[in-house]
C-alpha positions, 0 to 999 in steps of 0.5 A, spaced: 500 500 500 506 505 501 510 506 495 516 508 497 518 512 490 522 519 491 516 523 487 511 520 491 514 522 498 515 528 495 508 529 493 505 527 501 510 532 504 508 537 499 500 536 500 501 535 508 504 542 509 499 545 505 493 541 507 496 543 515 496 550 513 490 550 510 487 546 517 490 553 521 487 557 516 479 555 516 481 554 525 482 561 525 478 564 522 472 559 523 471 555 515 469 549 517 471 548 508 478 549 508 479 545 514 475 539 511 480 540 505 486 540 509 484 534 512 483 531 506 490 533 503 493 531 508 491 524 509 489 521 501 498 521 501 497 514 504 491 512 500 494 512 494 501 508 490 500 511 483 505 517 483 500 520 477 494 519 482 497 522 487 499 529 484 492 530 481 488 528 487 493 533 490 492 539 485 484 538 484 484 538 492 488 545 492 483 547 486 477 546 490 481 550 495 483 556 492 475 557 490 472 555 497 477 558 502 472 564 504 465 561 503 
């Protein structure tokens, strides 16, 4: 189930850093939707072993993100 190739470890350490950032941000102005992102950013890393899979998943969450931060 983990896939120990360099780019997939770079991609869960890249999305955990902002899914950390984006669970700090939505606690501190109250969002409950960018903490629910960051969970999931922070956490999908672990469910996939395709390298392709886990960058675009990353990508898309960051996407949903950038349009659902202040609503």
């Amino acid at each position: 189930m983990l896939n120990f190739n360099p780019y997939n470890i770079l991609a869960g350490l890249v999305f955990g850093i902002l899914g950390m950032a984006s669970i700090s941000y939505g606690k501190k102005l109250g969002l409950w939707k960018p903490v629910v992102i960051g969970i999931g950013l922070s956490v999908y890393p672990y469910f996939t072993s395709n390298v392709w899979a886990t960058w675009i998943i990353g990508i898309a969450l960051l996407v949903t993100l950038w349009f659902h931060h202040d609503e």
